[in-house]
N, C-alpha and C positions, 0 to 999 in steps of 0.2 A: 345339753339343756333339756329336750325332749325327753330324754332315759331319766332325769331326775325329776321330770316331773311324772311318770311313771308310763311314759309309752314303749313298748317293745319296737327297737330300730333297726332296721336291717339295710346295710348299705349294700349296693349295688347289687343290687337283687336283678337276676336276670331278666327282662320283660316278660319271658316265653315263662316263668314258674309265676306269674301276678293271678294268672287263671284258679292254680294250684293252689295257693293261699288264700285266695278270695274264700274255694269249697272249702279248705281247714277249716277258716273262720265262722263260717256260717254250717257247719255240718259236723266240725269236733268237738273237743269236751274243751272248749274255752273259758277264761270268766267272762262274766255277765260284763258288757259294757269296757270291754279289752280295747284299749288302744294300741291303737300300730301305725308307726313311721314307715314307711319304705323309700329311699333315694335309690334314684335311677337315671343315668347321664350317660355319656359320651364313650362310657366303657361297654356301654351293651351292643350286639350284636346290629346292627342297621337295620335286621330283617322283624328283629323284635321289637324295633323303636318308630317304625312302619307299620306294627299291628297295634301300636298301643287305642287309637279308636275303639279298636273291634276286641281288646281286654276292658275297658272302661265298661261296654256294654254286658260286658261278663259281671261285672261288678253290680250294675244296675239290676241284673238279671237275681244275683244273690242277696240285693234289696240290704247291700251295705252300705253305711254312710261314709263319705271318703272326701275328700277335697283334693285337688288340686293345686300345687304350691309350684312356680314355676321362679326359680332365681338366675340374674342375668345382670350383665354389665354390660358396655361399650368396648368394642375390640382394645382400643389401646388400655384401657384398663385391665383386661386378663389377660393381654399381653405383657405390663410390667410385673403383674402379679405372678406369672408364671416367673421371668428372668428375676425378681427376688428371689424366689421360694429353691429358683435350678430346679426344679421339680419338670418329668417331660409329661408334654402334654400327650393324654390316650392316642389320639390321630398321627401322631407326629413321627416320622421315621426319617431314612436318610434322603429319601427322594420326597417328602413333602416338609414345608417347614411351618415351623410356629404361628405364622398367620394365616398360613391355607387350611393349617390344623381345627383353629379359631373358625375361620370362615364355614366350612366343612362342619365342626362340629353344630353353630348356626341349624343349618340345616335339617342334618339329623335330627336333634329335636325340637323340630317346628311341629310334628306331629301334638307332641305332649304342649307345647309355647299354645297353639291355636284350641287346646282344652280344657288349661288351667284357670280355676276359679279366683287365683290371685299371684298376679306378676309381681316381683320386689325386683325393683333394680338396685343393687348392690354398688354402682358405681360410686358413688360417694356416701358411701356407708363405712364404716370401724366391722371388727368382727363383732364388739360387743352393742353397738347399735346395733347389727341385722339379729343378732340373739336378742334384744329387747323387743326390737318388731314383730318376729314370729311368736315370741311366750305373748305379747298384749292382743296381737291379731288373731291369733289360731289356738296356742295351745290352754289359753284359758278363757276364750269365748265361751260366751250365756247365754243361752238363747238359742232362736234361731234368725233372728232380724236381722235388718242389713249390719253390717259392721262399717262403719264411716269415718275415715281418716281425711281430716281438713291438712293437708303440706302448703308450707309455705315454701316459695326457692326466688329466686335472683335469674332472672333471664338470662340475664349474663354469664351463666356456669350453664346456661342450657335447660333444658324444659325434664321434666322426670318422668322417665320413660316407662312408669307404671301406673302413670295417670291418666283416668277417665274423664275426666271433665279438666278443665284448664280455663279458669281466668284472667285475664289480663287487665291486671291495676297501676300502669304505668301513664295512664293518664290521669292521676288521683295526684294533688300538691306532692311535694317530695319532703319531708324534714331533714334530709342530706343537703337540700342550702341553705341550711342556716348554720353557720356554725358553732354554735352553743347547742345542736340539738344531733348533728351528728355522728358523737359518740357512741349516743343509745339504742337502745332497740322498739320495736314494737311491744315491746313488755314492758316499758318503764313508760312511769305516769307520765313525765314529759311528753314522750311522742305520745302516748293515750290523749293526753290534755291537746294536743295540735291536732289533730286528726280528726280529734271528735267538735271541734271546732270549725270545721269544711263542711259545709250542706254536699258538696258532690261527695263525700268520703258516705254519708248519709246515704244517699241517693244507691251508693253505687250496692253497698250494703244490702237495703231493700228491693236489689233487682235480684243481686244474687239469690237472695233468701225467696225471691216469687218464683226463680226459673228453677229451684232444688225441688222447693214443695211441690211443683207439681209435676217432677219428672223423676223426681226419685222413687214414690212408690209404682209408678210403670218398671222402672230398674227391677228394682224388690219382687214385683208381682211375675218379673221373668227370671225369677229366683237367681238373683244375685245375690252373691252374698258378701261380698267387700265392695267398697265407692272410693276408689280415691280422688280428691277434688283439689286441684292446686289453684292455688291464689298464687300470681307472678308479680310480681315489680322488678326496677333493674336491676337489684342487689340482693335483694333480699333478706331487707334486714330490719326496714320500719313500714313498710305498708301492707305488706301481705301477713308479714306476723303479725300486725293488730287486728285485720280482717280475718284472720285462718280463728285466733285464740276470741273473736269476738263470734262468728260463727259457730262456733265449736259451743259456744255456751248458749247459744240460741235454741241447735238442734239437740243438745242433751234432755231434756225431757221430751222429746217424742222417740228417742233410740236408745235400746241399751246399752249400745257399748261405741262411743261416739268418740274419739280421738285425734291430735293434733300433733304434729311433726312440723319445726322449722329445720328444710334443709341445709341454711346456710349459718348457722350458730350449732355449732358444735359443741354439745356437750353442757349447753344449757340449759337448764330446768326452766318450763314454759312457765311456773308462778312467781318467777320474777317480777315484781310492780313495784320497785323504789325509784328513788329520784337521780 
């Protein structure tokens, strides 16, 4: 997806040659405003996945713009994804196995996890979800302002482990006991008409939207440059998707590039509003 949007990608580029490519870039006969991919993981050397700090500052140094992109799951999750695929893992030989591999690899790149400007937790993502995350987040960003994804999820599957901020709206009515109102989602007018119907759905609304605006440009100003903000309920399917898709329209005229993910409806387009 990157390569067609015209970045040059180089996969597992050794850490020890990031130095080397930085001086290319900024000292050879490149084009003007060249984009470049680089993935680097579990295949590199441990000694070069130990100096990546002290290359980042190389980079700095050559006054290139770069970001940080750090993708990650839950062990049992690239645990099954390894036994689908039969594929072995880098770490993995006959005296260590598949989950000390996992565990182990962890590790290793905690270096590059503690310097990345934007975490994706892949766990319950499709491959074509995480391809639509990274083309909306990264590779067709405008600007330089924050970029801000409002995630809806369901407590219940767990909290999403690339979120910065995390609310908790499980104390907001529920439209799951009613059952005429259960079917739907926070995207159809029903539950819009129930919810906006609750003074506390109000209430809670207007807290969120006072503890954002006045902590997000402190965020911004310590140049960050993604916000992910989860909105929780138990399931994740009528209170946080009306809060995330009612946020989300709140903050678009002060950001340009202002975005919303339900991770518990798969495969649903957020302008859903029928009955």
């Amino acid at each position: 997806m990157l390569e067609d949007l015209g970045y040059y990608c180089i996969d597992n580029l050794p850490g020890g040659l990031l130095p080397a490519l930085s001086r290319e870039m900024s000292t050879g006969e490149q084009e003007e405003n060249q984009k470049v991919a680089v993935s680097i993981d579990a295949r590199n050397l441990p000694a070069n996945l130990q100096q990546f700090p002290v290359m980042t500052k190389g980079l700095d140094q050559e006054r290139i713009n770069y970001k940080i992109i750090y993708l990650d799951a839950d062990d049992q999750t690239i645990l099954k994804r390894f036994s689908a695929t039969r594929r072995k893992h880098p770490l993995s030989d006959d005296s260590i196995s598949l989950e000390e591999a996992i565990s182990t690899e962890s590790v290793m790149l905690d270096p590059i996890a503690t310097l990345a400007d934007l975490k994706i937790d892949t766990t319950h993502l499709t491959m074509h979800q995480l391809r639509d995350i990274v083309k909306r987040r990264v590779a067709l960003e405008t600007g330089t302002m924050l970029v801000l994804l409002f995630e809806s999820f369901g407590f219940k599957h767990g909290v999403p482990a690339d979120a910065d901020v995390v609310f908790d709206v499980r104390c907001l009515p529920n439209p799951y006991w009613d059952p005429t109102l259960r079917v739907y989602t926070g995207l159809h007018n029903r539950i819009i008409s129930f919810l906006e119907q609750q003074p506390i759905v109000t209430e809670m609304f207007h807290d969120i939207i006072l503890y954002l605006e006045k902590w997000l440009p402190q965020f911004e100003a310590n140049n960050r440059s993604y916000m992910t903000v989860a909105i929780g309920c138990t399931g994740g399917q009528h209170r946080s998707v009306y809060l995330a898709e009612r946020l989300k329209k709140h903050f678009m005229p002060n950001y340009l590039n202002v975005q919303v993910r339900h991770r518990e409806l798969r495969d649903q387009p957020s302008d859903i509003k029928s009955d």
